[in-house]
Every structure is written in structure tokens, then in C-alpha cells.
C-alpha positions as CSV (number, residue, x, y, z in Angstrom):
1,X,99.2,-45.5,-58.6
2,X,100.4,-44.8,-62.1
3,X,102.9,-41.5,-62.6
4,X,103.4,-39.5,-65.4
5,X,106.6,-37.4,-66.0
6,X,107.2,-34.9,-68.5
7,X,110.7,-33.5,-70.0
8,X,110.2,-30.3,-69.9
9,X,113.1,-29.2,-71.6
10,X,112.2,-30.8,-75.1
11,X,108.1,-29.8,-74.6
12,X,107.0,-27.8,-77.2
13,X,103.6,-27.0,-75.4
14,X,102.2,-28.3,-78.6
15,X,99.2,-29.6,-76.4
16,X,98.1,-32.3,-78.2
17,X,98.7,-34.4,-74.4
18,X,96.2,-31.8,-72.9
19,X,93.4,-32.4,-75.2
20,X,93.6,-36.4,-75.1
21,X,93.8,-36.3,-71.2
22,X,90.6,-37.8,-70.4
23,X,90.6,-36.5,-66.8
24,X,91.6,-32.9,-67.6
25,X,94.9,-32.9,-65.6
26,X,97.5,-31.7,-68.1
27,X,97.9,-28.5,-68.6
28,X,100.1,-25.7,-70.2
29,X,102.5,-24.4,-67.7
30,X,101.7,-20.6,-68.9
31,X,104.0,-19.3,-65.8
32,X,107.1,-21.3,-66.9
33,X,110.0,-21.2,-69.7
34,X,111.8,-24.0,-71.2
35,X,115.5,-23.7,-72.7
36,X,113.8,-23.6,-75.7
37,X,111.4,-20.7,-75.1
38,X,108.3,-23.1,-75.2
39,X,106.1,-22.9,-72.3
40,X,106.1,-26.8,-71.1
41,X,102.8,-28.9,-70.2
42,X,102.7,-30.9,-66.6
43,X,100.2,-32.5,-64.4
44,X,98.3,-30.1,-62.1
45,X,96.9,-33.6,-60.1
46,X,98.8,-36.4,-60.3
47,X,96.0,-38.4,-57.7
48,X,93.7,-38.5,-60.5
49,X,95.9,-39.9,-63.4
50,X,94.6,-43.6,-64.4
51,X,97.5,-44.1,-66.4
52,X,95.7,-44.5,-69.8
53,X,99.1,-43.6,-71.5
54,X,97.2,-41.2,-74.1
55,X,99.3,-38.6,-73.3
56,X,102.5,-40.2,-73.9
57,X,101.2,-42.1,-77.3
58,X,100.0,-38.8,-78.5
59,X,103.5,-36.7,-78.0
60,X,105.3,-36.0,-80.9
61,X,108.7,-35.6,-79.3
62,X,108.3,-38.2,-77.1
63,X,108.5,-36.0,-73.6
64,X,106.4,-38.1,-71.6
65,X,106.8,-41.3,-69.5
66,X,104.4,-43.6,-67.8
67,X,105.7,-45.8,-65.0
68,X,102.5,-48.1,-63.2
């Protein structure tokens, strides 16, 4: 089972991993704050992540990590 990890500290919430997500399980953390005042994105269901990698290949600060 693959898992994804985010760095929330250097998110922007720019949410470019959110719309390339093809099973719709990133999402903007609305409810959280970052050091940097950026509200972070995360995986609300880590069961149905297939490990595609989109999300990572798409960040632009390079906040997200795949392990398989």
C-alpha cells in the first residue's frame, strides 16, 4: 500500500495536488495554519491512494513524498 506524506510547513495550499488527485483524496486543510500562514493540503483517505505519484510531480515546492 502506497503512502503519501505532505510537509505541511512549506505547503502553500496552492492546490494544484488536489485537482490532479484522480481519487479525490487530497484536500485543503481549511481548519489548519502553517508557519507560513498557508492553510496546508493532506490526505483525507489514505486506503484509497494508488500511488500514481501526480500529486507529488505536480507540487511546485516539492512538499510531497511517495513511498510504495
Amino acid at each position: 500500500m502506497p503512502k503519501v506524506s505532505f510537509r505541511q510547513d512549506r505547503c502553500k495550499g496552492c492546490g494544484l495536488c488536489v485537482s490532479v488527485c484522480p481519487k479525490k483524496i487530497i484536500a485543503i486543510d481549511s481548519a489548519v495554519l502553517n508557519d507560513k500562514g498557508y492553510h496546508p493540503a493532506g490526505v483525507i483517505d489514505m486506503d484509497k491512494c494508488i500511488g500514481c505519484a501526480f500529486c507529488a510531480t505536480m507540487c511546485p515546492d516539492c512538499v510531497i513524498s511517495i513511498e510504495k
